[in-house]
C-alpha atoms as an extended CHARMM CRD file, in Angstrom:
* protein
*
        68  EXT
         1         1  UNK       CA             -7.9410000000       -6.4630000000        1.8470000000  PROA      1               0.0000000000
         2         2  UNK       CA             -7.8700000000       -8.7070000000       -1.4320000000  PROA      2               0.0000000000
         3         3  UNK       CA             -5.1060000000       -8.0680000000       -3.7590000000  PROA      3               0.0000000000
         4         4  UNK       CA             -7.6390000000       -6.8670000000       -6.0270000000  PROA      4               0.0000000000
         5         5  UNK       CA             -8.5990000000       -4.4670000000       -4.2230000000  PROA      5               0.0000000000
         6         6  UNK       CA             -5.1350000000       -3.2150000000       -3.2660000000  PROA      6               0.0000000000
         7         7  UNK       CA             -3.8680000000       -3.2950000000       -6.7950000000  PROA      7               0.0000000000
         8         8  UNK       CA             -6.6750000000       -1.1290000000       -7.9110000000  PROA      8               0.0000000000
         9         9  UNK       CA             -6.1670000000        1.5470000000       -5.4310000000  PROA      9               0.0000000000
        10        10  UNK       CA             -2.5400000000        1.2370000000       -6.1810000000  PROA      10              0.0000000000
        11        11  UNK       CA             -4.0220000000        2.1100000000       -9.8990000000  PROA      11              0.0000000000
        12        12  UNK       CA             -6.1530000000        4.7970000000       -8.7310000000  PROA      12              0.0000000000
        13        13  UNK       CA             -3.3550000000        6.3670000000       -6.7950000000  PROA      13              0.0000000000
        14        14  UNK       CA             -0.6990000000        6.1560000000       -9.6420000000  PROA      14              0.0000000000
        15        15  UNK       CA              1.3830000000        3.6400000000       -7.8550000000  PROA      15              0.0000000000
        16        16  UNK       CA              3.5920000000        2.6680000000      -10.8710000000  PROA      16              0.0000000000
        17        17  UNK       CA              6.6940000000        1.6520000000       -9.1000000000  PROA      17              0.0000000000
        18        18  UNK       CA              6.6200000000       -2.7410000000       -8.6970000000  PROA      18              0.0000000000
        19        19  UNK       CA              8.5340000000       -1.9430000000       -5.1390000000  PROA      19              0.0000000000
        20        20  UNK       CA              5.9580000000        0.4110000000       -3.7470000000  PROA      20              0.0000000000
        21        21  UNK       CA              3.1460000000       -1.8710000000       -5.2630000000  PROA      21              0.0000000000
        22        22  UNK       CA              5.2250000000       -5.1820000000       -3.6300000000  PROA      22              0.0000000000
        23        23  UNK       CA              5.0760000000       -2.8370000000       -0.1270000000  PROA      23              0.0000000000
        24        24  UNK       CA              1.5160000000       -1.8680000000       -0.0650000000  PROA      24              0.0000000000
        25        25  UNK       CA              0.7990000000       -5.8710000000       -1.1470000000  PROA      25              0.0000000000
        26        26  UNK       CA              2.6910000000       -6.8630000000        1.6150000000  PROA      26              0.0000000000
        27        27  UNK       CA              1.3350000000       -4.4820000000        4.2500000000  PROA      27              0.0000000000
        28        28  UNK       CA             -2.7560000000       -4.6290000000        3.4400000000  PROA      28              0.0000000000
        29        29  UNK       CA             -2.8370000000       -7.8610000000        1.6830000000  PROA      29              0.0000000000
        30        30  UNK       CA             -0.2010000000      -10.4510000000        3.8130000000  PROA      30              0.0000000000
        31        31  UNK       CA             -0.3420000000       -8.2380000000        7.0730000000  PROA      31              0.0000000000
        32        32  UNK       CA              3.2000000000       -7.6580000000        7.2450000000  PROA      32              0.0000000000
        33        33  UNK       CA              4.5530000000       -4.4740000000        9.2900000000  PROA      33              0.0000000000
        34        34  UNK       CA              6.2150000000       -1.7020000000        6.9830000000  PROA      34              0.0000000000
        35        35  UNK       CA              9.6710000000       -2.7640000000        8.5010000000  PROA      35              0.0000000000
        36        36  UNK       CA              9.4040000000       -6.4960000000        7.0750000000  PROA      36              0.0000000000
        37        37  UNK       CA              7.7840000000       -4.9770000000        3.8520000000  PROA      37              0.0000000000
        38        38  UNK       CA             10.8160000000       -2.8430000000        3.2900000000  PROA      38              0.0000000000
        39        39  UNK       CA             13.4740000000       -5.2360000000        4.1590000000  PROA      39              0.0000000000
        40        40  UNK       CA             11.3540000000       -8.0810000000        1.6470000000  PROA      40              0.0000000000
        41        41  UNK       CA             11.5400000000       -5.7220000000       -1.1940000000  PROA      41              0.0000000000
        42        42  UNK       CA             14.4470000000       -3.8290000000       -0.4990000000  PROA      42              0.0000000000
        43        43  UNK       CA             13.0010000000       -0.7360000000       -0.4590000000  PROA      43              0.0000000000
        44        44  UNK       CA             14.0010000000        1.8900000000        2.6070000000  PROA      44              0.0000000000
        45        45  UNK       CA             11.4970000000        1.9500000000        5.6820000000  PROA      45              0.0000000000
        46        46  UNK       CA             11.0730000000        5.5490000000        5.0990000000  PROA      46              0.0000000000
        47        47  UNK       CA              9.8040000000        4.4830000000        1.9220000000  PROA      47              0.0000000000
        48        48  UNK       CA              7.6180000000        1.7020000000        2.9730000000  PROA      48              0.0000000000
        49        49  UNK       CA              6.1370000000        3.9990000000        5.5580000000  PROA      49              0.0000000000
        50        50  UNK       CA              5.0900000000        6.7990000000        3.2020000000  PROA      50              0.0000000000
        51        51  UNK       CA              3.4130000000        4.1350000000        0.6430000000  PROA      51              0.0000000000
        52        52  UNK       CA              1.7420000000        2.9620000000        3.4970000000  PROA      52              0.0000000000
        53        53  UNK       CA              0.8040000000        6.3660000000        4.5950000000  PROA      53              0.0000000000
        54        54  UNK       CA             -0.6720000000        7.9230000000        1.4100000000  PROA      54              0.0000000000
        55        55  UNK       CA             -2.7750000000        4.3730000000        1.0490000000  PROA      55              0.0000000000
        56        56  UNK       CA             -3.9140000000        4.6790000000        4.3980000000  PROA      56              0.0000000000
        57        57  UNK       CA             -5.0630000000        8.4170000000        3.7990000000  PROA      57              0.0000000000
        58        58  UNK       CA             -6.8460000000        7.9520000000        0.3300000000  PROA      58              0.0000000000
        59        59  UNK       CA             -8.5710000000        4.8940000000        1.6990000000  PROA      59              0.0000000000
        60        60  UNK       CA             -9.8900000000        7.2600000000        4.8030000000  PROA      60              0.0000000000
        61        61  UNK       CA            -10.4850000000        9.6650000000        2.2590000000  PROA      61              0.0000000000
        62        62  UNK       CA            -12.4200000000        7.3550000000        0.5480000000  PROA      62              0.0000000000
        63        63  UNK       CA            -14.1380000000        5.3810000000        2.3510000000  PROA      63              0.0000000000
        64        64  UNK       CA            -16.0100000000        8.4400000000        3.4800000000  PROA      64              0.0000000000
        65        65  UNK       CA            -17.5880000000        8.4310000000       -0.3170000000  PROA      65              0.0000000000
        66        66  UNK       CA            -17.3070000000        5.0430000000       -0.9340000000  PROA      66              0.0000000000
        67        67  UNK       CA            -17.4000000000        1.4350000000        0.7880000000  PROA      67              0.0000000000
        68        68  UNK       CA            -14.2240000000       -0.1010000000        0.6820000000  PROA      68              0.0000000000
């Protein structure tokens, strides 16, 4: 995914918080697993994985309606 792409979903979503927005980067732009993503940013891995969760449900969601 292009950071473009995840930055506007991030948008779309609400995603205000730079940490969460750093995670999702990490995880659908760079490819890194949500354990590396939360140790880079210092945010929890429970936290990683529910950013990564609720992206990977609204882009489901979404891609059903739209191409992604």
């Amino acid at each position: 995914m292009t950071p473009e792409k995840i930055a506007t979903i991030c948008g779309l979503m609400r995603i205000n918080s730079q940490l969460s927005r750093e995670v999702a980067r990490l995880i659908f732009v760079e490819g890194k697993n949500r354990a590396e993503a939360a140790r880079i940013t210092g945010l929890t891995p429970a936290g990683a994985r529910n950013v990564a969760q609720r992206i990977e449900r609204w882009i489901e969601r979404a891609e059903k309606v739209f191409p992604l």
